[in-house]
C-alpha positions in Angstrom: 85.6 115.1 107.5 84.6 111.9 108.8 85.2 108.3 106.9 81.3 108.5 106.0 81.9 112.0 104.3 84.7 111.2 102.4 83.1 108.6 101.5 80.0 110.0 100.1 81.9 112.4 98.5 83.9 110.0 96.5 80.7 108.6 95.6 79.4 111.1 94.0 82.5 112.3 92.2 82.4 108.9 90.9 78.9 109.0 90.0 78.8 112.3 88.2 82.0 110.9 86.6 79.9 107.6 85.2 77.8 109.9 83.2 80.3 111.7 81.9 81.4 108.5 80.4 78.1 107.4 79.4 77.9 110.4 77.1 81.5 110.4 75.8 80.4 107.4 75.1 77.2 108.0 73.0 79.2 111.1 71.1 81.7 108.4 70.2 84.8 109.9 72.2 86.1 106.0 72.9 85.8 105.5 69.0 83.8 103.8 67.1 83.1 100.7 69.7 80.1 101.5 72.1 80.8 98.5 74.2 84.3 100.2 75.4 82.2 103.1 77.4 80.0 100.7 79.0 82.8 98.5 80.1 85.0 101.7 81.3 81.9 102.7 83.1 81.1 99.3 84.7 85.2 99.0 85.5 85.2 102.3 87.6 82.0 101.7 89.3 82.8 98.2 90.3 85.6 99.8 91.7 84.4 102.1 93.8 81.9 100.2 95.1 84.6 97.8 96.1 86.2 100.8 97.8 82.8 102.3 99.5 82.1 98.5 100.8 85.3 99.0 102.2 85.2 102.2 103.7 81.6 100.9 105.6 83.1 98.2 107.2 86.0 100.2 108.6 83.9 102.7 109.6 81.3 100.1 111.4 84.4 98.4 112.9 83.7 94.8 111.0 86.9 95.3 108.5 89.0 92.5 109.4 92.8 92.1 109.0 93.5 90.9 105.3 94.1 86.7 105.6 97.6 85.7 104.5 97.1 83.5 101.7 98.9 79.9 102.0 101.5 79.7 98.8 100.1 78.3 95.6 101.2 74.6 95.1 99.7 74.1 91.4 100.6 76.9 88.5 97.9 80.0 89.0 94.6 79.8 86.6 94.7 81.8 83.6 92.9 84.9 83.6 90.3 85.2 81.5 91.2 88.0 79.3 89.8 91.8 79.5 87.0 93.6 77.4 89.6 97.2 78.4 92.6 97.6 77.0 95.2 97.7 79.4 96.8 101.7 78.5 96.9 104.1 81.2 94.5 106.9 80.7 92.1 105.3 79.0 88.9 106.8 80.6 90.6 110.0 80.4 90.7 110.2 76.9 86.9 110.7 76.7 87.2 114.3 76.8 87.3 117.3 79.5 84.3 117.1 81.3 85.7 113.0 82.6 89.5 115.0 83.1 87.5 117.2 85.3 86.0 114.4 87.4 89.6 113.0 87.6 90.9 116.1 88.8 88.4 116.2 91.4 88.9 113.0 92.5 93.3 113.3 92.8 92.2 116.1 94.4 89.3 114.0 97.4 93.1 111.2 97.1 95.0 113.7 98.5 93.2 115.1 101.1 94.0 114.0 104.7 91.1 111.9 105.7 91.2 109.5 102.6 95.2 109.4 103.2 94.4 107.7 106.3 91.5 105.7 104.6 94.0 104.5 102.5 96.7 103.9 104.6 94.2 101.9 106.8 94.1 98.5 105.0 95.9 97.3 101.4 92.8 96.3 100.3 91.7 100.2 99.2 95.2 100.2 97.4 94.2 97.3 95.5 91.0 99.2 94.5 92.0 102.7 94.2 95.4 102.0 91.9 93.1 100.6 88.8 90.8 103.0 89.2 94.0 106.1 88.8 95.3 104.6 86.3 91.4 104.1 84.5 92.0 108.2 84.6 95.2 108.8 84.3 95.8 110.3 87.9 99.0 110.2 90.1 98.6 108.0 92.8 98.0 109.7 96.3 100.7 109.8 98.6 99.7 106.8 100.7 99.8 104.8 98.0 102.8 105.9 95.9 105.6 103.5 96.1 108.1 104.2 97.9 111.7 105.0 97.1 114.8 101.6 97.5 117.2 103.4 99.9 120.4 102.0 98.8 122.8 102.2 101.9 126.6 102.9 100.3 129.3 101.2 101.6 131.1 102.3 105.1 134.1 104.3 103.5 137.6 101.8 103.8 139.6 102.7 107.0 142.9 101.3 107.6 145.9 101.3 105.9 146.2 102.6 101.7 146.6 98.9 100.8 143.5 98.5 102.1 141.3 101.8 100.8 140.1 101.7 97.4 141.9 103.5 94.8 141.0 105.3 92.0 141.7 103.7 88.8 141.9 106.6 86.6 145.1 107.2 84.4 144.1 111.1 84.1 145.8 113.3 86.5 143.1 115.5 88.9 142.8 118.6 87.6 144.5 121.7 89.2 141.9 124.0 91.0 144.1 127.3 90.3 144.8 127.3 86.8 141.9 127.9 84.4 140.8 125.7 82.0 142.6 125.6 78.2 139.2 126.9 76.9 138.8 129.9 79.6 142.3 130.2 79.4 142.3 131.0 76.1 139.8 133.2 76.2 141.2 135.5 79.0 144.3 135.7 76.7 144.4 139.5 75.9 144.9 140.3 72.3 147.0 141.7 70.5 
């Protein structure tokens, strides 16, 4: 698959999962506050069109670099605050058929193409992370985060003044003699 395909096909997974929401929605699945469909709706679709305008550019060629942004001198704005609450799965919780749609979609995250979609530009990172954890999906593998290697020391040479030592007042325990519990209990009877 080209970008174009994957691309349509994450479009319509996400618009066949818009009226899944819609009628969770009108059934009451989000409780008893219509509003909270529409704005889970308007969320993911906002998001993926962010991601599909995206996708165009790079595949047209026009997707520039992202622009370093000059360091804030005055304290940020506030943000104004959000009609969704901010829990993970929340458009999940509308019922199967939307799980379904997710599924489908962790699925199109995973598959090779969009992997190097993703990896492509941080700006579809930005786009793609609300929108799995709108539905409670694992983020792909190009976007996980990945794992701090700690690097552990270079073991001490030199002299024993020098090497660390082990603090502890108990003795080692000796390898050839069983324990007192397993001892005991090899203990013939009688």
């Amino acid at each position: 698959m080209e970008t174009r395909g994957v691309i349509v096909t994450f479009l319509r997974i996400v618009d066949a999962l818009y009226g899944a929401i819609a009628r969770a929605g009108r059934r009451g699945a989000f409780g008893p506050d219509r509003d909270l469909a529409a704005a889970i709706a308007l969320r993911i679709a906002r998001l993926a069109g962010r991601i599909a305008d995206l996708a165009a550019r790079l595949d047209a060629g026009t997707l520039h670099p992202p622009r370093r942004q000059a360091p804030r001198r005055s304290a940020p704005r506030p943000r104004a605050p959000s009609a969704l609450p901010r829990r993970r799965g929340l458009a999940a919780a509308g019922g199967f058929e939307i799980r379904g749609y997710a599924s489908q979609l962790a699925h199109l995250l995973n598959q090779p193409e969009m992997a190097a979609i993703l990896a492509a530009d941080p700006r579809f990172g930005r786009a793609v992370r609300p929108l799995c954890h709108l539905l409670r999906i694992p983020l792909p593998a190009a976007l996980a985060p990945q794992p701090i290697l700690l690097r552990r020391p270079e073991p001490a040479s030199g002299t024993p003044s020098q090497r660390p030592r082990n603090h502890s007042s108990a003795p080692a325990p000796d390898r050839a003699a069983p324990s007192a519990p397993l001892a005991v209990a090899l203990r013939p009877s009688g």
